[in-house]
Structure formats: C-alpha cells, structure tokens
N, C-alpha and C positions, 0 to 999 in steps of 0.2 A: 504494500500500500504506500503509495510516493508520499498524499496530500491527506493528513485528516481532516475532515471537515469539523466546526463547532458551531454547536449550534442551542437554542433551549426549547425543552419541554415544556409549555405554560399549560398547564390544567384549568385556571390556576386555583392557588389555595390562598385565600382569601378568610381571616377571621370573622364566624357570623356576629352581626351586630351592627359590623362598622358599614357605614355609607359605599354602596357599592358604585354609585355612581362614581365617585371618588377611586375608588380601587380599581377599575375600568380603564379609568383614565392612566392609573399608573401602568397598566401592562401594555398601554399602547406605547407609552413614555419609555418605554422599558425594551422596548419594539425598535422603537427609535436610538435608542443608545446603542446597540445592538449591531443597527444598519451603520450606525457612524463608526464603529471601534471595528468592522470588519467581519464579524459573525457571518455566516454562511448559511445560516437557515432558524428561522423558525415554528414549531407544530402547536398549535390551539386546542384544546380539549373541547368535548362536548357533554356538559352534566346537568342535570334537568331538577337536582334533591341536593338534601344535606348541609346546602346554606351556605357552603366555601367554594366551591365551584362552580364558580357564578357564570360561567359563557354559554349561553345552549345551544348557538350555531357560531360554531366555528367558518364556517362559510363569511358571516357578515361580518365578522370579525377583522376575518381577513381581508373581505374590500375595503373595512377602514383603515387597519393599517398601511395594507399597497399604496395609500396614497398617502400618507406620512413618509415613506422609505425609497429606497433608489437600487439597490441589489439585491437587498437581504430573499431569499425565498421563503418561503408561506406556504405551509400546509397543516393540514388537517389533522390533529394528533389527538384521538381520532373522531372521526364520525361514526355515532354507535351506528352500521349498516342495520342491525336488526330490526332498528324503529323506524325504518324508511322505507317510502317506493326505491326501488333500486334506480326506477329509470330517472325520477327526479335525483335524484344523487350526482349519475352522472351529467343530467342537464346543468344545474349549478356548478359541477367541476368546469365543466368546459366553458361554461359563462365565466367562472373565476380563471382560466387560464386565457382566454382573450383579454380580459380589463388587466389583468398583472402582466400580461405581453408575456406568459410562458413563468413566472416566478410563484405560481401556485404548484402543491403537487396535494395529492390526496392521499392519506391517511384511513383505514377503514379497522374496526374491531366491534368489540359481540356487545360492548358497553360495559364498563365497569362496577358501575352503582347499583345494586339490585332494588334500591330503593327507587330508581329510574325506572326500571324495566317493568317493574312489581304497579305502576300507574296505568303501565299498558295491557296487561294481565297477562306476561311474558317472566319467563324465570330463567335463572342462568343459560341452564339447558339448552331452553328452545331458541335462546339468542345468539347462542353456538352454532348449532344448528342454521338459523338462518343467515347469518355471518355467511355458511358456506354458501347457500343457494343464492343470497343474494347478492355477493362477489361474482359468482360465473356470471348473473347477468350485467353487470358492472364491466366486465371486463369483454364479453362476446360487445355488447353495445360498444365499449372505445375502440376497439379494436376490429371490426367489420362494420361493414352496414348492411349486413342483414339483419332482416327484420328477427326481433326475438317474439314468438309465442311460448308463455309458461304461467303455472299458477302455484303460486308457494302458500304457506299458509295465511299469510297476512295481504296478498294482492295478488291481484292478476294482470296480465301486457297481453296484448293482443295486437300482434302485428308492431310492438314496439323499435322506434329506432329513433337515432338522434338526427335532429334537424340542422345543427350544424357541428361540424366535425372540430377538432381540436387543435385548439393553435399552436401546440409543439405537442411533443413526446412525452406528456409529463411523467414523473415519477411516479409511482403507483405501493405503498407498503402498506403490509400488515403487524397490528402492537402483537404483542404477546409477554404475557409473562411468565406464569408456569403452569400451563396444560401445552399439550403440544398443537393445539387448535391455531395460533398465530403461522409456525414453521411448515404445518402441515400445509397451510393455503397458501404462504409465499410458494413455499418449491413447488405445488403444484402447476402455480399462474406464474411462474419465471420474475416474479417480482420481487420489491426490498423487504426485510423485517425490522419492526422497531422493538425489539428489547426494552419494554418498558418495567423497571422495578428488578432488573435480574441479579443486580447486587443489595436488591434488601430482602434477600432471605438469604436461609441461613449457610444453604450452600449455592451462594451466589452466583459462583463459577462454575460450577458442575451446570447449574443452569443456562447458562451460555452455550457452553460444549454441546450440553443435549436439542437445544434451540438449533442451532447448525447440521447437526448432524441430522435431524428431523427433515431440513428445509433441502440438505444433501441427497437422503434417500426417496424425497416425493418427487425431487425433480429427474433422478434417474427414473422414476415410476413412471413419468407420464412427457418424459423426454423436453423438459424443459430447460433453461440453464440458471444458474444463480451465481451473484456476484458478492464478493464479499464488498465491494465498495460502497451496495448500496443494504448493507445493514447498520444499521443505528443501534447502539447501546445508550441508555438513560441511566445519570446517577447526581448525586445531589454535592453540593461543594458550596463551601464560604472559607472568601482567602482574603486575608488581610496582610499588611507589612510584616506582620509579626503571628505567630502563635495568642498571644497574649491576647494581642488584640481581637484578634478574628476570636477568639473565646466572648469575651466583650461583648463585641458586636451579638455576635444570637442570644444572648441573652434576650436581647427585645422582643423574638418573637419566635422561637426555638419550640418554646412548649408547645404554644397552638396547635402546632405541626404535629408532631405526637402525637399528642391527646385526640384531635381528631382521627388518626388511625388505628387508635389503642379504643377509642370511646365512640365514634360517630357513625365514620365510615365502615361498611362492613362488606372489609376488602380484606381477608386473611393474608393475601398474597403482597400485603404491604404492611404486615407484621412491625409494628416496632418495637425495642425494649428501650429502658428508662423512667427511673422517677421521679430523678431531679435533674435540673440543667446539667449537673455535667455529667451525670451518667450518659444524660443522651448525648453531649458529644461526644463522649469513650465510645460511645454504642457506634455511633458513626465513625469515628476514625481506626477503631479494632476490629470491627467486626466486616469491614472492607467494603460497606457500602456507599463510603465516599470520602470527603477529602472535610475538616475543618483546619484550616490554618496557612502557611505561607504557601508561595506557587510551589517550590520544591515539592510540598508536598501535595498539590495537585499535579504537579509532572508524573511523580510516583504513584499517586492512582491511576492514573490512565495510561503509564506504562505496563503497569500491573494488567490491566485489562487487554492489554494490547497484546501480552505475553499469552495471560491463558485461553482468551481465545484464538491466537493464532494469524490475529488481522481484522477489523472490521473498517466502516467506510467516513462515520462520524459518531462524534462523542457528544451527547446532547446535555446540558445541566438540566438536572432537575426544577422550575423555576419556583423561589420559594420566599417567604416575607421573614426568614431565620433573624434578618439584618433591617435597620432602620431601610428608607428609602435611599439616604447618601453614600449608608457601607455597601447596600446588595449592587450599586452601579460601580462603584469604586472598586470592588468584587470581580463584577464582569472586566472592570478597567487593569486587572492586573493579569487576570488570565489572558488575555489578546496581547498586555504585554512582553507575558517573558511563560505562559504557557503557549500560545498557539505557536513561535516560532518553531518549538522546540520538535512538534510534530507536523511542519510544514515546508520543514525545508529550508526556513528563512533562518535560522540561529545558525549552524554550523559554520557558513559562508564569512558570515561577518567574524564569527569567533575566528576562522581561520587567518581572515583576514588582521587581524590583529596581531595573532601567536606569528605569521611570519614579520610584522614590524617589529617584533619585540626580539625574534628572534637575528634580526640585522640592522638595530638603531644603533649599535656601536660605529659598524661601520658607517653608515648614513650619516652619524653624528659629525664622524670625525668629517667627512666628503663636507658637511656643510660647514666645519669649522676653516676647512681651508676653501673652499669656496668664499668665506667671508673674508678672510684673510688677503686672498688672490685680489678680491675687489678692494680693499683698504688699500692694498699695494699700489693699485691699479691709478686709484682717486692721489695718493702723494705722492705720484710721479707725475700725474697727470695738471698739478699745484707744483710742482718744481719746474718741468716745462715751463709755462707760465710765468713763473716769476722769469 
C-alpha cells in the first residue's frame, strides 16, 4: 500500500440534552477543518433513536457539507439499506454524485441501532437479511440498465431502473463489525469494506484477519476481485503535544462516550470497559483500540494495525466530542501534521533530505567559508586598484 488515506467516521455522538442545532453545526465545522488540513475522506452515519446520533440522512448531510468543502470526499457511513427502497437509495447516490462532481461515495449496512429498526417492526435479523437483497438491487441498478423486477419483503420494482446514470465510478462499501454479514457482501459485489469498531473488542485483531479472509473466500466464490486499498478500518484517537495533556483534554467529555455504550446504546459489539476517566483511557490505550496521547503514539497504532492486518487502504478516526471543540480540531491539526506524513510518503523525503545536509555541512561549511573569504579578497584588491 504506497498512500494511506485519513479520513473520519462521524456517526456522530452527540451528548442528549444539548442543542443539536448547535452540535450540527459543529460537525459541519469539523467537515471543514478537515477539507482544509488535507483529510481525504469523510463517512456520515444514519440513526433515527437514542438521542446522540442525531443525523438521519446522511445523504442531506452531505449536500450541505459539499458545498462548504473543495476535495474532501463524502460518503455514506452508512445508510441502514434495510429501511429503504433500494431503488431510491441508488436514485439519491447518483443525485449526490453529480452535485459533489464524483466526491460522494456510498456506504451501505443492516443498521446498527435496534432501537431504529424495532420502529419499523424489523429486528437485527431481518435487516441482515435484507442488507443482502437489497445491495444486489443497488448494485445490478449502478451497474447495468437493465430493468430490475423483484419483490423482497418490505417492497417491490417493477421494471425498475435508473433514469440517469452516474457521474463517475463511485466507491461503493460495506460497514461490518463482527458477524461476517459486512465481508461476506463486499467479496461477493467486488467492492470496499468498512471495518467499523474492529479494534473495540476484545480480540480486535483476530477480527480484522477474519473480516479479510471472509471478503477473500466470497470473492473467489462468485469470481469477483477485492482490493485491499479500498478497505477502511475505524478507530478512535485524541492526540495532544503531550501525554499529559491529551489526558486533560477528554476529560471534558470522555464519559459521555462510554456511558452511552455501557448504558444506552444497545450495540454489544461496541462493548466498552471503564469506570472512571482514567480507566477509560487505560481501557483505550491497553486494550488497542486506539491511541490517547502524542502523535508517536498514534503513529504506533496505526502501525500496529497496519502490521496485523497485513495492508488496508484508509484509516478512519472514530469522530468523537472526548475533547473541548478547540482540543478535538487541534487533534485532527496534529495528526495531518506529523501522522499522515508518516504513512504517505511525504516524511521520509524531507527527513532524508536533511540526514544528507547534516551529513556534508562540514564540508559545505568550510566551501562557504572560503567562498566568503575568496570575495573579501576579491573587494580589497579591488579598493587597492582604486586607490
């Protein structure tokens, strides 16, 4: 893998109570710093309950920010497929890929929140389940235009197809985190996975390996290809100048986060432990599902990562309010400075470039000592003449 992409996961998680108009606002603001510091992508969640995950169409979401931003790409992280027409899904993708000029990509999973699903008289299960049938329609519709006739259980198309075609190639992934229903559907449809939460359990990394290996043997099954470039791994990070400080900093809002998936949300597969603040950050920085403290030691988690899966294509931060509004930007401002070099190619170059001045300013020094010398000489013969 030459180029890692970075990029964030915004669900987002949002403390109930507070003004979400306000909180809204910040993750667009957050979008925007983002696009300015270099970031390479961002995914928007879609959650309908529970009071902190407040965006319900990631679609609209993302037309507001495309027009705040200038590169950053925009996608879907994810759209629960299961609570939709399939065929509106893909109508909106490709309406979002025309107005972003190709910088949307789509995102699809079974939906996370059972407390979502459970409004529409749907249960993990059957959102599995239609995850699968209503991807092949998703994907026969982008990808031909033949008409689809089909009847799943929640809709029916008849003679369905899209009326205007797409303005590039967009990206196309599926989340997963621990059943193999995400792996199984990328390598069937030759498309990306998003590893969502695979370093917050407990064996993290064996989760990764088995995610891969899943997406490996569906695509020899049904003669597809898979790239490691376009899988995404999700993990959660807060980096400040110091140790010290980055402790500091989540203080402010560390618990929230927690407590919501210890107490709220009832999402087992994002398990957390911790009782008090710093448990949870020990929880986080020993238990390897992510990074609290300098860039070094976000270099080393996502070297780690890099290691035991063997290669993926971007590293996404978990996006999260651990930190005031000024630390969690200043955060993102350190990683773009001295982590994304370090897995893009740009640090080596320049270090190299140095270790060889360093390793010939003797000489250099002395060459410009008598080059100064040569010209002194030059100017008091040049005032002797003269006289």
């Amino acid at each position: 893998m030459s180029r890692l992409r970075f990029g964030i996961f915004l669900a987002p998680f949002h403390p109930a109570g507070e003004n979400p108009t306000l909180a809204l606002q910040r993750d667009l603001r957050l979008i925007e710093h983002l696009d300015y510091l270099g970031y390479d992508e961002a995914w928007i969640g879609e959650h309908h309950s529970a009071g902190s995950e407040i965006i319900a169409s990631p679609e609209v979401f993302i037309a507001a920010a495309a027009e705040r931003t200038r590169t950053i790409r925009l996608g879907t992280g994810v759209i629960s497929l299961a609570y939709h027409n399939p065929l509106w899904v893909a109508e909106r993708m490709v309406l979002l890929d025309h107005l972003t000029k190709g910088r949307a990509m789509l995102g699809v999973g079974p939906g996370s929140l059972p407390t979502d699903s459970a409004m529409i008289g749907l249960d993990p299960t059957q959102t599995r389940e239609l995850l699968e049938t209503n991807l092949d329609v998703v994907m026969r519709l982008l990808r031909t235009d033949e008409p689809v006739t089909v009847d799943t259980a929640t809709h029916s198309l008849r003679e369905a197809r899209l009326h205007l075609r797409p303005y590039s190639d967009f990206d196309v992934t599926v989340a997963a985190v621990a059943s193999p229903t995400g792996p199984r559907l990328a390598g069937r449809h030759g498309v990306g996975l998003l590893s969502v939460g695979a370093t917050l359990t407990a064996d993290g990394f064996d989760a990764l390996a088995h995610h891969w290996n899943v997406m490996e043997e569906r695509a020899a099954t049904f003669g597809t290809s898979v790239d490691r470039a376009t899988w995404r791994l999700v993990g959660p990070m807060h980096i400040a100048e110091t140790r010290e400080q980055a402790y500091r900093d989540v203080e402010f809002g560390i618990e929230q986060w927690f407590r919501y998936f210890q107490r709220v949300a009832a999402f087992p597969q994002m398990a957390v432990e911790g009782g008090d603040v710093r448990q949870m950050i020990d929880f986080v920085n020993s238990a390897g599902i992510g990074a609290i403290g300098t860039p070094d030691d976000a270099k080393a988690q996502v070297q780690r990562l890099v290691d035991q899966s063997n290669g993926f294509g971007s590293y996404l931060l978990m996006a999260h309010e651990w930190a005031n509004p000024e630390a969690t930007h200043r955060s993102y401002e350190l990683i773009a400075q001295h982590v994304m070099p370090e897995f893009q190619g740009q640090a080596w170059s320049t270090l190299a470039a140095k270790q060889r001045a360093v390793d010939t300013r003797s000489g250099h020094v002395e060459q410009q000592h008598r080059a100064v010398a040569h010209m002194t000489e030059k100017y008091e013969k040049e005032l002797a003449d003269k006289d």
